[in-house]
C-alpha positions in Angstrom: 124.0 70.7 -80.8 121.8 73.4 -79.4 118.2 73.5 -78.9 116.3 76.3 -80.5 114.7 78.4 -77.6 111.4 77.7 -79.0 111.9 74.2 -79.1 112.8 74.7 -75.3 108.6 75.7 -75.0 107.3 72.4 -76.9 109.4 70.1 -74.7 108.3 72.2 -71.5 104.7 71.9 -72.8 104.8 68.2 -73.1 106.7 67.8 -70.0 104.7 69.8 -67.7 101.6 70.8 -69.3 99.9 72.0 -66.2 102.5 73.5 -64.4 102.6 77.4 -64.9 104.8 79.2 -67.5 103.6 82.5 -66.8 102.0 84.6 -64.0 101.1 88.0 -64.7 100.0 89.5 -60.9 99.0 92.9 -62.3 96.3 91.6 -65.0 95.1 88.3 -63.1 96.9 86.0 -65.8 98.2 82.2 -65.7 99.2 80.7 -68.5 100.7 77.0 -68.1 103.1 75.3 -70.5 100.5 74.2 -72.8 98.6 77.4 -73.0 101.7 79.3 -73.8 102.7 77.1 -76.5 98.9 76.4 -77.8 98.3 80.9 -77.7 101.9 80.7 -79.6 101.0 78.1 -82.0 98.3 80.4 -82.8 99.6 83.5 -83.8 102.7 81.8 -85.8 100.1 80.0 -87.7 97.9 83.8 -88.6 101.9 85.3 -89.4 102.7 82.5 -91.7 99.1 83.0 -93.2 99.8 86.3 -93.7 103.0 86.3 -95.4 105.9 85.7 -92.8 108.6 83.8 -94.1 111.7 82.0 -92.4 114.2 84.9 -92.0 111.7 87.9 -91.9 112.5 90.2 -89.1 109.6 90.8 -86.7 109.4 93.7 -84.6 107.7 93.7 -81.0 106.6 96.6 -79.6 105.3 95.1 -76.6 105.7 95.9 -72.7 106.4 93.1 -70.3 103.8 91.3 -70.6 102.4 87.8 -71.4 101.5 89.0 -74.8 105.2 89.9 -75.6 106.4 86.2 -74.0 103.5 85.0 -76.6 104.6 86.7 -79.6 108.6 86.1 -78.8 107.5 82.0 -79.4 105.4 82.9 -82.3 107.9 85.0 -84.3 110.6 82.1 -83.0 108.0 79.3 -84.2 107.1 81.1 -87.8 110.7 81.4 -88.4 111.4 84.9 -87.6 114.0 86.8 -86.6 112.5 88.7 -83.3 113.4 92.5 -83.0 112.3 94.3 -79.6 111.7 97.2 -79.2 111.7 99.2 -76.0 107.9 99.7 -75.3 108.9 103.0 -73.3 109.7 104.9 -76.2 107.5 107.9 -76.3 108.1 108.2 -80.2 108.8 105.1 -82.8 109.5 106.6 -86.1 110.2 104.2 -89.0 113.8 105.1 -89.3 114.3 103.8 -85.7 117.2 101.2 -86.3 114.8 98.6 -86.3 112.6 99.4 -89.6 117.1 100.3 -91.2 117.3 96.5 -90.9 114.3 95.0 -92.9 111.6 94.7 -90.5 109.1 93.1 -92.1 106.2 92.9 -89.1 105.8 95.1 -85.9 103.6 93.1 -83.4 102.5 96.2 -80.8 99.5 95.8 -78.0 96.6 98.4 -78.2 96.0 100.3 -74.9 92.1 101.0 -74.8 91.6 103.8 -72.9 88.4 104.1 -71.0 86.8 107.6 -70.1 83.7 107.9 -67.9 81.7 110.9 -69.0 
């Protein structure tokens, strides 16, 4: 039988919890196989608390980054069915295919912007 992909991230956590699972040059980040799956935990747990079921489409809006490999898990781990989204679109507009099919979350990263006066 198969094993579920985030499955694949709990064994890899327990097998090598300090070996890296993700390295991120341009923002300075290292996450190992335990942080991964302990910063995934964590935001299945706040989607279930907020409503996701098993089955709900999630949508992420996300560029590659960690945050997307972190919210990929955490839709897999709540249950989710994980919908991506091409984070280069200049323009989402809620009758992208995406919301057509029943999204029920969009998971997105906010840009701050910084301006020195």
């Amino acid at each position: 039988m198969a094993e579920l992909i985030h499955r694949l991230l709990e064994r890899n956590a327990r097998k090598y919890p300090t070996e890296a699972a993700v390295r991120y040059p341009a923002g300075e980040v290292s996450w190992t196989w335990r942080d991964l799956n302990t910063r995934a935990n964590a935001l299945a747990h706040y989607l279930v608390d907020q409503g996701l079921r098993p089955g709900d489409r999630v949508a992420l809006l996300i560029p590659n980054r960690p945050s997307f490999v972190q919210a990929f898990f955490a839709a897999l781990k709540a249950g989710a069915v994980v919908v991506p989204i091409n984070a280069r679109l200049t323009k989402v507009r809620p009758q992208a295919p995406a919301f057509r099919h029943g999204v029920r979350a969009l998971l997105f990263v906010a840009v701050r912007l910084l301006l020195s006066v």
